[in-house]
C-alpha positions in Angstrom: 26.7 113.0 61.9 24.7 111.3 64.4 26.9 112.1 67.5 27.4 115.6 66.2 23.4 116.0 66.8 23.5 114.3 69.6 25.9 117.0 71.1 23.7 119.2 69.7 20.9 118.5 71.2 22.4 117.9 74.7 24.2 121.4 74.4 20.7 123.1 73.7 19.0 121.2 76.2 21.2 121.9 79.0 21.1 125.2 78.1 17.3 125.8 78.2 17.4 124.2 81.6 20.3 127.0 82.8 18.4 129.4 81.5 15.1 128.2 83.1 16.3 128.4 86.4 18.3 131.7 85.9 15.0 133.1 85.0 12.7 131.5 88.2 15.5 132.6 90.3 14.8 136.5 88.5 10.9 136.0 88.2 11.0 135.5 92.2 13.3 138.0 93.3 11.9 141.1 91.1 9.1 140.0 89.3 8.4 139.3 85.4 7.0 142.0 83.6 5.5 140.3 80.6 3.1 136.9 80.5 5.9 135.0 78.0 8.8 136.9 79.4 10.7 133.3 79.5 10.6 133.3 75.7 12.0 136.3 75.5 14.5 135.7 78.0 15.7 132.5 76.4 15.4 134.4 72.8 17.5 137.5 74.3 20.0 134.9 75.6 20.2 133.0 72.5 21.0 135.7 70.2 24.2 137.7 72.2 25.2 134.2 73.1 25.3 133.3 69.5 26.5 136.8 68.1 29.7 136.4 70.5 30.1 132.9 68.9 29.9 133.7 65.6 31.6 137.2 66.1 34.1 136.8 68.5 32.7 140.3 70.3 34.7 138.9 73.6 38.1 136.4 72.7 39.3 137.0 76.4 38.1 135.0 79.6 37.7 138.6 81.4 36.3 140.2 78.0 33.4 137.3 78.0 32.1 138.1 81.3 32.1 141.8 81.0 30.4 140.9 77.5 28.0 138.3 79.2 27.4 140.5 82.3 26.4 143.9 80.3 24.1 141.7 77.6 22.3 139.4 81.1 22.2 143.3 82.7 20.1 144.8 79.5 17.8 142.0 79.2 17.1 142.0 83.0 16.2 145.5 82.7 14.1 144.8 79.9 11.7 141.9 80.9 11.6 142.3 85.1 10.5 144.2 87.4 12.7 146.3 90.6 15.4 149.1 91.1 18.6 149.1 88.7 20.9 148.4 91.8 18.7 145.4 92.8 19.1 143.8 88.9 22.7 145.1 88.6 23.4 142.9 92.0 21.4 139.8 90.8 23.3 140.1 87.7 26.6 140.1 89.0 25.5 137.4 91.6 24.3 135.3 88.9 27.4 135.2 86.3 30.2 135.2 89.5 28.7 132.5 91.3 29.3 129.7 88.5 32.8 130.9 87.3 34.0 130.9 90.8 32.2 127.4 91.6 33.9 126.0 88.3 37.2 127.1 90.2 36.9 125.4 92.9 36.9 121.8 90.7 38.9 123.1 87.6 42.8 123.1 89.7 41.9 119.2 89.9 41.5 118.4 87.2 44.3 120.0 85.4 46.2 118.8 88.2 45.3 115.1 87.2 46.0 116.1 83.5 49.3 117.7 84.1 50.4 114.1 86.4 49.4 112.0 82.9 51.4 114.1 81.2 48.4 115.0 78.6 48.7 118.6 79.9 45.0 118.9 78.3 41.7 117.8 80.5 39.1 115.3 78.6 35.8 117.0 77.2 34.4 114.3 79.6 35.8 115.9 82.8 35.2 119.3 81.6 31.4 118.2 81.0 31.4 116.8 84.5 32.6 119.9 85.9 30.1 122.1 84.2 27.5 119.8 85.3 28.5 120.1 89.0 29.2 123.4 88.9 25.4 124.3 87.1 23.9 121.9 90.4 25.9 124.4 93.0 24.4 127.3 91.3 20.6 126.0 91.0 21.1 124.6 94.6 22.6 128.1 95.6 19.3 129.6 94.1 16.8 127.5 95.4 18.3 128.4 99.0 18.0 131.8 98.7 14.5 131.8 96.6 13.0 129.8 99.1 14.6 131.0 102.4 14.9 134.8 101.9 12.3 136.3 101.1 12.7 140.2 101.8 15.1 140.2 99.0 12.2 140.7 97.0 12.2 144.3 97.6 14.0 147.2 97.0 17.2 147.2 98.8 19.3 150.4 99.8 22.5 151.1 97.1 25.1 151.7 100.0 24.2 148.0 100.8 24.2 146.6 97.1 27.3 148.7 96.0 29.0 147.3 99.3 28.0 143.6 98.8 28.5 143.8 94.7 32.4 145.0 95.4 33.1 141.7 97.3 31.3 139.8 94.9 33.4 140.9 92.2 36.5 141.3 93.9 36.2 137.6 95.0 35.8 136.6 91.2 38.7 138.6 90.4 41.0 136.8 93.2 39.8 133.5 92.3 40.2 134.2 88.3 43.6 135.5 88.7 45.0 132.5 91.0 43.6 129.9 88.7 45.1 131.8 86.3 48.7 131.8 87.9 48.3 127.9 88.8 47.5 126.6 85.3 50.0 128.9 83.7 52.7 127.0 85.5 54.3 124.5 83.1 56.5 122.4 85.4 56.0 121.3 89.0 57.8 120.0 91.9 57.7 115.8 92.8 54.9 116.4 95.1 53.8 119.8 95.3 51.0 119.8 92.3 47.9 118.3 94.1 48.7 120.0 97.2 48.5 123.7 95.4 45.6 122.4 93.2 43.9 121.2 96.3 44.5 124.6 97.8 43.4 126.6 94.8 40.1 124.5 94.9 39.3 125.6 98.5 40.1 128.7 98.2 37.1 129.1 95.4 35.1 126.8 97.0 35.8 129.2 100.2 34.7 132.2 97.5 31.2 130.4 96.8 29.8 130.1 100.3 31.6 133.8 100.5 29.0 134.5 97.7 26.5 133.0 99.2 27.4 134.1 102.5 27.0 138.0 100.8 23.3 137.7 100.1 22.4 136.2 103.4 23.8 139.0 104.9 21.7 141.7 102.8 19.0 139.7 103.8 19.7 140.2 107.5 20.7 144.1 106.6 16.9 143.9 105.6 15.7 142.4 108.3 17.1 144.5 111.3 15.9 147.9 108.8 12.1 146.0 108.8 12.1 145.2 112.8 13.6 148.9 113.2 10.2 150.3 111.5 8.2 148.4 112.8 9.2 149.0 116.4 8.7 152.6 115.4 5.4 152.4 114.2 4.5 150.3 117.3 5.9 152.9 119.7 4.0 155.6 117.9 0.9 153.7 117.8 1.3 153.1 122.1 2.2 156.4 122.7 -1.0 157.2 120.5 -3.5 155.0 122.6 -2.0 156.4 125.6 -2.7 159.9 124.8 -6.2 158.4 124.0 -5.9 156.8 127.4 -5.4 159.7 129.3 -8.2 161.6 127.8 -10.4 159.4 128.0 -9.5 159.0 131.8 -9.9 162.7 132.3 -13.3 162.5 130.6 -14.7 160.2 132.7 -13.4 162.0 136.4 -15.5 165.0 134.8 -18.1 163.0 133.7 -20.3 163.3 137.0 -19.6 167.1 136.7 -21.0 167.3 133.3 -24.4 165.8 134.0 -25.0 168.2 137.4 -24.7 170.8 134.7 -26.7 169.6 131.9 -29.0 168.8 134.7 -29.3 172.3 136.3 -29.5 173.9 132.9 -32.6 171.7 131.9 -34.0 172.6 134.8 -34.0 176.0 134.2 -35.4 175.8 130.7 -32.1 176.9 129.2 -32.2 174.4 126.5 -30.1 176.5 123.9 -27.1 176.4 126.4 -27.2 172.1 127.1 -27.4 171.9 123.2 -24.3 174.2 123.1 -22.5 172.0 126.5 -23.5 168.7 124.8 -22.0 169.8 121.1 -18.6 171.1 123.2 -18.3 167.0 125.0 -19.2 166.0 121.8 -16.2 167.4 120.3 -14.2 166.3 123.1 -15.5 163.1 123.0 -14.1 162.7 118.8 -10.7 164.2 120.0 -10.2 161.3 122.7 -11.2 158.6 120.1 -8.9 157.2 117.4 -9.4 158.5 113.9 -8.8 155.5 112.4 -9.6 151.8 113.1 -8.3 149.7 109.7 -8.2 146.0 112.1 -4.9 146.4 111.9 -2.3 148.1 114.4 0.7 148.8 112.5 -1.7 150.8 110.2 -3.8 152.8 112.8 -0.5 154.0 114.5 0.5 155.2 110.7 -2.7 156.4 110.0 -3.5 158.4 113.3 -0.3 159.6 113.2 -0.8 161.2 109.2 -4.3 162.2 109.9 -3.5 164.4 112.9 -0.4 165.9 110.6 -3.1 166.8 108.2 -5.7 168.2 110.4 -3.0 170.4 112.3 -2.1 171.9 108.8 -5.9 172.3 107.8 -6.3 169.5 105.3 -9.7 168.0 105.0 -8.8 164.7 105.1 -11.2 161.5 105.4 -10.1 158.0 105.9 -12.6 155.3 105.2 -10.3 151.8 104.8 -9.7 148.4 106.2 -6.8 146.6 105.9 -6.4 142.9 105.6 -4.8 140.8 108.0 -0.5 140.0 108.0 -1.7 136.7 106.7 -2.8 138.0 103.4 -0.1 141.2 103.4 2.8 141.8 105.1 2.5 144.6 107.8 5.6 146.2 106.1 4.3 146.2 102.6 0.8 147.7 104.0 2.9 150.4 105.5 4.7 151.3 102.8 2.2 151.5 100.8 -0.1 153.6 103.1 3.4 156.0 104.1 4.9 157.1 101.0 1.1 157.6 99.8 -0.2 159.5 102.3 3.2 161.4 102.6 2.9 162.4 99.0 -0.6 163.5 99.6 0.4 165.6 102.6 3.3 167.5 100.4 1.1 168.1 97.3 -1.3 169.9 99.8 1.6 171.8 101.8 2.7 172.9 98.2 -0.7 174.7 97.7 -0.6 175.9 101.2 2.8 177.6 100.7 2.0 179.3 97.3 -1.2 181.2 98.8 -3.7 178.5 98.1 -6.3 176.4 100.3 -5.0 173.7 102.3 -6.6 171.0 100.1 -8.4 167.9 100.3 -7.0 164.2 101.0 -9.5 160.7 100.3 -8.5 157.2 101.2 -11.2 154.3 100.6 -10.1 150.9 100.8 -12.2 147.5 100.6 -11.0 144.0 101.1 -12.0 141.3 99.1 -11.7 137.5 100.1 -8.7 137.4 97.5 -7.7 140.9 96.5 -7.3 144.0 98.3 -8.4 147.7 96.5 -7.0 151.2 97.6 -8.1 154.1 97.0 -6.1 157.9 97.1 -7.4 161.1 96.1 -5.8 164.4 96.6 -6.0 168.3 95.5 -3.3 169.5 93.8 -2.3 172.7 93.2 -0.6 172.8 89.8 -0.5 169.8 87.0 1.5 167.2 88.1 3.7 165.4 84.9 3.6 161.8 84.8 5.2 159.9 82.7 5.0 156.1 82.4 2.6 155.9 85.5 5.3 157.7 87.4 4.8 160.9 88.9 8.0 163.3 87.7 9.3 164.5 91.2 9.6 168.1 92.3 12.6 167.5 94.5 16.2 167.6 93.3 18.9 165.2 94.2 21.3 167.0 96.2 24.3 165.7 93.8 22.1 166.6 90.7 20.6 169.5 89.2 17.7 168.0 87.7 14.5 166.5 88.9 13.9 162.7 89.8 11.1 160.5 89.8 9.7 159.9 92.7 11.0 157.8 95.3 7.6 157.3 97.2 5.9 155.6 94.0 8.8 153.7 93.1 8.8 152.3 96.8 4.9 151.8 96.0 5.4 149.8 92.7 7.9 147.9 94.2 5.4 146.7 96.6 2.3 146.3 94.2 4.7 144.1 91.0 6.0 141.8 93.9 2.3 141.0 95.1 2.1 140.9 90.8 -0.7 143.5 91.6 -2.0 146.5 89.4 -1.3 150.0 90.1 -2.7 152.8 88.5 -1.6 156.4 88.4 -3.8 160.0 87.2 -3.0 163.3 87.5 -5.6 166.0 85.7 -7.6 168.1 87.9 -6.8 166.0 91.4 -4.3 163.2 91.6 -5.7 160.0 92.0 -4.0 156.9 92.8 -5.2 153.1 92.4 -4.3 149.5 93.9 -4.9 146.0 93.6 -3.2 143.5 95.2 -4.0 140.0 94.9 -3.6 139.2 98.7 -5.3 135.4 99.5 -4.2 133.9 102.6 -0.7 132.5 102.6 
């Protein structure tokens, strides 16, 4: 009785340390929704685990990870944060990497038990294997927790789609070989390590595959991030050259300007210098940048949307400053401040297309020494519907005949639940959305 608790307990305990690291791996890449989502991750884990068990839901190898995979994929959705491709991938990732790592140690050891002539493996071996295998995976995680950090947002599906087809077509491969080497009853003098040795790199080949497959999104990630950022620092040079250049012409006229204000004074045509000095200083706004946030990647975005909303006769006032790449990425700030304003510029087009004013845009901003607070205002020209602090998009998928949520907000809250920051979104007689981000120096 006592050994049979003893199992027991060492059964239950492992497992709570499986799932503990399973859901720091999750918390880190997407984000936890809930304060005690690990209870409700182990209790959600505990019951389809147990309900297979006891009902035998899955009796097939292949029928237990479909089982295990679709049950992990629900409560991921449930208690974390991110896109469904990103928690489908992690998903997959999560319950491949172990069976393929257990592959690579299982032909061994029913290589060793088929030489004795037992033709079954001892619980012991099967227990060391499990335990090797669970050290792989946490090792595996810790790697790519710690190292790759842009997998914490949103990635594209035509990259996650890609990457989750040889993820599970390596699993497959492995499965089946192990399969075809076990099912073997009698072997050659000589030939049985040799395959099982094969078999075993083969899987172990599949693992740093697996491994190999994330590192590569990462990179994916990684040349898409440098790619935007080199376009928002070529519009912000081209912008301060423009600035450049007027200013330049400005001052070669400058001379100019003052023999007139001069002669006109002296004539007591006072009216006239008022009306000279109001035209320079008009010309004077238009060679200065609109924006100054402290940071450059968000003045080139900025300049760039303000001047898009002046030309279509938006009143649009920007009062912000950003804090520094220490406290938030220059990516995340520009995401934030581009799908925003872009959304701001489209609900006013919408009211300039059916007959109405062009509409008003307010951005305010204030940084704190540990949290950041944004501030976006906008006309609108019809109710907007939001449901779940999402705004119900007016666009249509070009596969679909029916309307999505909007990408920009989702690209937003991606943003604001990895900094574990607050977003807020309203929609009555203007649309109004609200940030904070927790953004203390890294």
């Amino acid at each position: 009785m006592s050994a049979w608790i003893w199992e027991a307990v060492r059964i239950c305990f492992l497992g709570l340390v499986d799932l503990f690291f399973e859901y720091r791996f999750l918390k880190k890449m997407c984000g936890a929704k809930y304060r005690c989502t690990f209870v409700w991750f182990y209790l959600g884990s505990f019951i389809y685990g147990y309900a297979n068990r006891t009902f035998t839901l899955a009796g097939t190898t292949l029928g237990n990870f479909i089982y295990l995979s679709l049950c992990g994929l629900v409560l991921n959705m449930l208690l974390f944060h991110g896109s469904t491709v990103k928690k489908i991938f992690f998903t997959l990732w999560m319950y491949c990497a172990p069976e393929i790592a257990f592959c690579a140690v299982f032909p061994l050891i029913h290589a060793a038990a088929a030489a004795d002539g037992s033709g079954y493996c001892s619980e012991q071996a099967l227990s060391a294997a499990g335990f090797a295998v669970c050290l792989v995976q946490y090792l595996m995680m810790e790697v790519l927790q710690r190292k790759l950090h842009l997998l914490r947002r949103d990635f594209s599906e035509k990259d996650a789609f890609y990457l989750m087809y040889i993820i599970v077509f390596i699993y497959a491969a492995v499965t089946l070989l192990l399969d075809l080497f076990t099912g073997i009853g009698e072997w050659a003098e000589g030939t049985l390590f040799p395959t099982a040795l094969c078999c075993s790199l083969i899987a172990a080949a599949g693992t740093g595959l697996h491994l190999f497959c994330v590192i590569m999104l990462e990179r994916r990630l990684l040349e898409r991030l440098a790619e935007q950022q080199y376009a928002m620092l070529s519009s912000h040079l081209e912008s301060a050259g423009e600035q450049y250049e007027q200013l330049r012409k400005m001052r070669h006229d400058m001379k100019n300007h003052g023999l007139c204000l001069a002669r006109l004074l002296a004539d007591g045509r006072t009216e006239e210098a008022v009306h000279y000095l109001e035209e320079l200083d008009i010309r004077a706004d238009q060679g200065q940048s609109a924006v100054q946030t402290g940071s450059a990647y968000a003045d080139a975005l900025l300049n760039s949307k303000y001047q898009q909303a002046r030309k279509l006769g938006i009143d649009i006032s920007i009062r912000m400053s950003a804090p520094g790449e220490d406290r938030l990425a220059a990516a995340d700030l520009c995401c934030i401040l581009a799908n925003a304003l872009d959304n701001a510029v489209e609900a006013c087009e919408r009211g300039i297309h059916a007959g109405a004013p062009a509409g008003w845009i307010r951005i305010r901003s204030r940084t704190h020494p540990n949290y950041w607070m944004l501030e976006i205002r906008n006309s609108i020209h019809e109710p907007v519907a939001v449901e779940q602090g999402r705004i119900r998009s007016s666009k249509r998928r070009h596969f679909r005949q029916q309307p999505a949520y909007g990408v920009g907000l989702q690209n937003i809250r991606s943003v604001v639940d990895r900094y574990e920051g607050v977003m807020e979104v309203e929609s009555e007689t203007e649309f109004s959305l609200n940030i904070m981000l927790p953004v203390a120096s890294r």
